[in-house]
N, C-alpha and C positions, 0 to 999 in steps of 0.2 A: 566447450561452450562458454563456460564461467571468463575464459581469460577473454574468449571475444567480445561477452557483453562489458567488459574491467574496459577495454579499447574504446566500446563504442558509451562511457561512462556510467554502466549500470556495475556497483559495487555490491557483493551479498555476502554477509558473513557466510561462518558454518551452521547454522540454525535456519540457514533459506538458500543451501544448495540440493536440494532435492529433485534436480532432471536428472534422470538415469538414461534416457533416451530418448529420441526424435525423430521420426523421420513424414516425407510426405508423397503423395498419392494426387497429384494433379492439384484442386482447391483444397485438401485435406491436408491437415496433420496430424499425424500420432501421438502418444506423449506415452512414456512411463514416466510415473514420479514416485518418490517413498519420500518418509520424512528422514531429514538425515539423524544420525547417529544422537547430535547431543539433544534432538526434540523427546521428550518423552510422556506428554499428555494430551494426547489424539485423543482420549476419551473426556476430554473437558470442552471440547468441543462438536456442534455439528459436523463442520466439516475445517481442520485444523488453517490457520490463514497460510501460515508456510506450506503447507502439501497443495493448496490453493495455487500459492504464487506462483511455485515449481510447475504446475503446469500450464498457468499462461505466460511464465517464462519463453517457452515453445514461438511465441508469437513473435520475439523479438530476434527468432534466428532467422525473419522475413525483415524487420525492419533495417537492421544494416545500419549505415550511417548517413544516409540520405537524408541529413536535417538535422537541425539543433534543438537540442531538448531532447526527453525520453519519452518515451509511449507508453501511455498511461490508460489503464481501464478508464471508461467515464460513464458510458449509462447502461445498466444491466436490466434485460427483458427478460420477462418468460423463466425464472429463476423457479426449479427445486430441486429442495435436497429430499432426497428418499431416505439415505441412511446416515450414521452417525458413526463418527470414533473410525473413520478410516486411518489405516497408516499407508497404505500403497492405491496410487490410483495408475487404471490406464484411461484415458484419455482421446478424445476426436474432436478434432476445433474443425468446425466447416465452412468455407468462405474466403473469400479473399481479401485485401484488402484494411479497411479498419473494424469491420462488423464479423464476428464469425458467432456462430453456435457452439455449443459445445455440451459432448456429451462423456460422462466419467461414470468408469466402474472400479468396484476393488479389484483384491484380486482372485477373488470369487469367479468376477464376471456379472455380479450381484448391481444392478443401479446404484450410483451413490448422488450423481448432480446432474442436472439438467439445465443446461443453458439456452434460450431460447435465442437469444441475440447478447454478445459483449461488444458495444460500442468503443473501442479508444481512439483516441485522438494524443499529439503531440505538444507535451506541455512547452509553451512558451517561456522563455527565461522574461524575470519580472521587468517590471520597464519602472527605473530608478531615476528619479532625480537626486541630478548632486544636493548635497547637505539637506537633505527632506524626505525623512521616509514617512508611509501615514502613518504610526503616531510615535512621540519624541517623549520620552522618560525624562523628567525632571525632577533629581533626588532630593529632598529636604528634612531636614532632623525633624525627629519624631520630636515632640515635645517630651520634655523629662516631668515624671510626676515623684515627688520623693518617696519609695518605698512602694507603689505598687506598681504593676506592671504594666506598660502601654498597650491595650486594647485594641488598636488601629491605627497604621498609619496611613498617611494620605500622600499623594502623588499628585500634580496638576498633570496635564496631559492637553495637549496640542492633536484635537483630534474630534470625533464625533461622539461628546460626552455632553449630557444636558448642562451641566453646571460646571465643566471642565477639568472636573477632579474627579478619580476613581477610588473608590475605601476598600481596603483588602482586610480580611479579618488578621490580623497578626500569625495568628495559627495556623494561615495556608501557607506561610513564608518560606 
């Protein structure tokens, strides 16, 4: 599955291969997922984002290449998480299309997520004009103070800023 989505331009390291399996049932699909090998703090989490992704991975063995951009979660209904600190889910996406439900156990059999509706849609590639993106960085020396340390530099910026300069505190640099 890994090299078909690589084709259809979904790249995932080893920290976010975790489908172990797939398969489907008319509008249904299955999922097993675990976390892979080098993830190892499912208990810092409700529910870990990589064992997440790995099973709406699932959804993209529907989408194919039928289109530019990737498919992407967009509005999430009916959301709960029952349990915490899973590492293996199995999984039921219900529905066709871009909305499905979805429902996730360990491997218990125990609830861990209930999806009432996951809305995606196909992210757009951005629409660029030549030499103009919204906002354009224009670097200018910090003024030199002799011996103490500059506090803040400032930036003018071409863009939607009251006064047209942004202050960064030095210390987030």
């Amino acid at each position: 599955a890994y090299d078909r989505f690589a084709a259809a331009g979904y790249e995932y390291g080893p920290g976010f291969r975790g489908l172990r399996a797939a398969w489907r049932r008319g509008d249904e699909v299955f999922v097993e997922a675990a976390l892979p090998e080098p993830v190892s703090d499912a208990g810092d989490y409700g529910l870990h984002p990589a064992l997440l992704d790995a099973v709406l991975q699932a959804q993209l063995l529907d989408a194919g290449g039928d289109g530019d951009g990737p498919v992407l979660p967009f509005a999430w209904e009916d959301v709960t998480l029952h349990a915490a600190g899973a590492t293996v889910l199995r999984a039921r996406l219900a529905g066709a299309g871009t909305a499905r439900s979805i429902q996730a156990v360990d491997a218990a059999g125990r609830p861990v997520l209930t999806i009432g509706a996951l809305r995606s849609r196909r992210q757009e590639p951005p629409v660029r004009r030549p030499g103009r993106g919204l906002l354009t960085v224009r670097w200018e020396p910090a003024p030199e103070v002799a011996g103490e340390p500059v506090p803040y530099r400032r930036w003018p910026v071409d863009g939607p800023a009251d006064d047209g300069v942004v202050v960064f505190d030095a210390g987030d640099l």
